[in-house]
C-alpha positions, 0 to 999 in steps of 0.5 A: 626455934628447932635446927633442920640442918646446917651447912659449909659455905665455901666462899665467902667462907660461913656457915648456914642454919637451917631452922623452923620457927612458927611453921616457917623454914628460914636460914641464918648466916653466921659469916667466917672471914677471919677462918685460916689455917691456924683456927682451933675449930674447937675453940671456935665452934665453943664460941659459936655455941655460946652465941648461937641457941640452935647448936645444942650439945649433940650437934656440936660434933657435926659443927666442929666436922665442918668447921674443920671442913671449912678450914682445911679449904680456906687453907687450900685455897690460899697455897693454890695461889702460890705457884710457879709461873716459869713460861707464863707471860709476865707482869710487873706491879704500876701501882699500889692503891692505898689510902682508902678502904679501911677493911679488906677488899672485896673485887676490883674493877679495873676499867677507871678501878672500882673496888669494893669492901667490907667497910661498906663502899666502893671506890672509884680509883684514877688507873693512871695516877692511883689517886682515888676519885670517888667514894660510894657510901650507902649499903648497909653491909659488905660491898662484895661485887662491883661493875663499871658500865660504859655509861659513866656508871657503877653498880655494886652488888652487897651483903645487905641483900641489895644492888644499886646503881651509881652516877661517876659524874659529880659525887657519886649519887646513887641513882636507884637501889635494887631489891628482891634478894633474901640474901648476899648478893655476890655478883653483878653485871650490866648490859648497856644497850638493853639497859638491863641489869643483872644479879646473883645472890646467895639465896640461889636465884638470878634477877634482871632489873631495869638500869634506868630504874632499877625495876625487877623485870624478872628472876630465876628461882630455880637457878641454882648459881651464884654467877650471873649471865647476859646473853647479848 
């Protein structure tokens, strides 16, 4: 394997390699959600080091330059939510749903409450009551982006490079699993008259997909956003 070039992926927070490997150019994603303000970069681009075979001794400079990089924003991006809203309308806490979700929370939904975590499912919260419903369990990674459909339906977008489709009535089979994506999928979104579904992953490409299904009907590879779009 021979490094082409590495770089900073701000959000969620990693880092990715570029490499060659039998003629062929891939990518590795080393995945930096703990990153923060008090990270020692060094020490952490020593561990990497040891771990990962494409960072060599001359490149470790330029490791530690990003992972730096990487934290002062992480940590900028942490102050900016602490601001003064003295003028803007005010909000008061309902309700703190708690319980269920094992590792962090990933999106929320607030149509019946859907959210979404690195523990690997989503789950599908009473908004009046707080009580939880649903769990959705399946995907092989992170449940990143979430979507409730008027339909009676959810859809999940994951790190493990798939979206599916999910019924509310009963225990929540999942109806249809989406693929196509070579990497993260981190946004989600249906329109329900025309039974289309979209995704956006971190592989810079959109597809759409039939929600009745789950079909590719098309994608967008020169699309360059990770933010998917319908046009009604």
């Amino acid at each position: 394997m021979k490094l082409n070039k590495f770089y900073i992926r701000y959000y969620p927070p990693g880092i990715v390699f570029e490499y060659q490997k039998q003629r062929r150019t891939k990518q590795k994603i080393l995945d930096l959600f703990d990153i923060e303000k008090e990270t020692d970069v060094e020490a952490l681009a020593a561990r990497i080091a040891v771990d990962e075979p494409l960072i060599t001794p001359g490149v470790q400079p330029q490791l530690v330059a990003l992972l730096r990089k990487l934290r002062n924003k992480s940590s900028s991006d942490h102050c900016g939510d602490r601001h003064d809203v003295t003028g803007s309308p005010s909000f008061r806490l309902d309700r703190t749903l708690s319980g269920g979700h094992s590792l962090p929370i990933t999106n929320v939904c607030a149509d019946k409450c859907a959210t979404g975590s690195y523990d690997r499912t989503c789950r599908i919260w009473n908004a009046r009551t707080g009580a939880e419903n649903l769990t959705l369990a399946g995907h092989e990674n992170a449940v990143y982006s979430v979507s409730l459909a008027v339909t009676g339906r959810a859809l999940t977008g994951s790190f493990d490079k798939t979206a599916r489709i999910w019924s509310l009535d009963g225990g929540g089979e999942c109806l249809c699993t989406m693929s196509g994506h070579s990497a993260e999928v981190v946004a989600v979104d249906v329109c329900a008259p025309r039974q289309v579904v979209a995704t956006s992953s971190m592989d810079r490409t959109t597809r759409l997909f039939s929600a009745a299904t789950g079909k590719s009907l098309a994608s967008n590879p020169k699309a360059g956003s990770t933010r998917p779009w319908l046009n009604d």
